[in-house]
C-alpha positions in Angstrom: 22.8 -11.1 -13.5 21.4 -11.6 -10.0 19.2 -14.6 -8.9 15.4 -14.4 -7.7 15.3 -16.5 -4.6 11.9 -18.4 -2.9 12.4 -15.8 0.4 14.0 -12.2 0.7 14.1 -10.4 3.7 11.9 -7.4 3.7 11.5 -4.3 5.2 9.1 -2.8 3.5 5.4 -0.3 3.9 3.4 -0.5 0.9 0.5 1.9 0.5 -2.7 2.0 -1.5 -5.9 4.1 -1.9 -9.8 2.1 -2.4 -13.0 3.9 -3.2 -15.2 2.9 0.2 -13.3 2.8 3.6 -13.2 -0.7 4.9 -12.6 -2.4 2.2 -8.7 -3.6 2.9 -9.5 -4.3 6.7 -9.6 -7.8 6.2 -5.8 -7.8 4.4 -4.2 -6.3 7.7 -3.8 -2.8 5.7 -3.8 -0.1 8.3 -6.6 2.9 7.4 -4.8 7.0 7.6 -6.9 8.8 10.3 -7.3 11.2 8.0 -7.4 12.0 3.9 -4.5 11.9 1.7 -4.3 16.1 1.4 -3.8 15.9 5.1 0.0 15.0 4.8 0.7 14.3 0.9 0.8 16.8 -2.2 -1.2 14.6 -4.4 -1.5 17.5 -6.7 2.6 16.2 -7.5 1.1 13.0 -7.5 0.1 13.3 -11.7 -3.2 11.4 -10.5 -1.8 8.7 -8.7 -3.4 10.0 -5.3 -6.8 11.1 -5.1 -6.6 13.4 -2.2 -10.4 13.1 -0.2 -10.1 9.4 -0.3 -8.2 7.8 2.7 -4.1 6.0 2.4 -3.7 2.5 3.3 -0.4 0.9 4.6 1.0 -3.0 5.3 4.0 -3.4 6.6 6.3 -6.1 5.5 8.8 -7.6 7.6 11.4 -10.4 7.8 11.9 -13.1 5.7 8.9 -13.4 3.9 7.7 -15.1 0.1 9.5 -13.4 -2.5 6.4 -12.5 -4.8 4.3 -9.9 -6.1 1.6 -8.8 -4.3 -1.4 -7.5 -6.2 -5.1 -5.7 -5.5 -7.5 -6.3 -8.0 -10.0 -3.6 -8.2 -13.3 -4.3 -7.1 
């Protein structure tokens, strides 16, 4: 079985959707110029992407914390 350690090196994007536009400037997301149905298939999605509502990246790179990173809904 493989360890956890205190620091990985990442290279990562992680993406998430919030109701009002805005709301994950503060966390250095980046906001998609336009909706979801603009470049993904969110009927494929089974729900996971609501297509009229705007995609929000953060890149992760280097050697960073290895921990979870949540969003708590507001």
């Amino acid at each position: 079985m493989g360890k956890v350690h205190a620091k990985a090196e990442f290279d990562h994007a992680l993406y998430c959707q919030v109701a009002k536009s805005g709301l994950c400037s503060f966390m250095h997301w980046e906001e998609s110029r336009k909706p979801a149905s603009a470049f993904v298939k969110a009927d494929k999605s089974r729900g996971l992407v609501e297509p009229e509502r705007h995609v929000f990246r953060r890149g992760l790179k280097g050697t960073l914390g290895n921990e979870d990173m949540l969003l708590r809904v507001a």
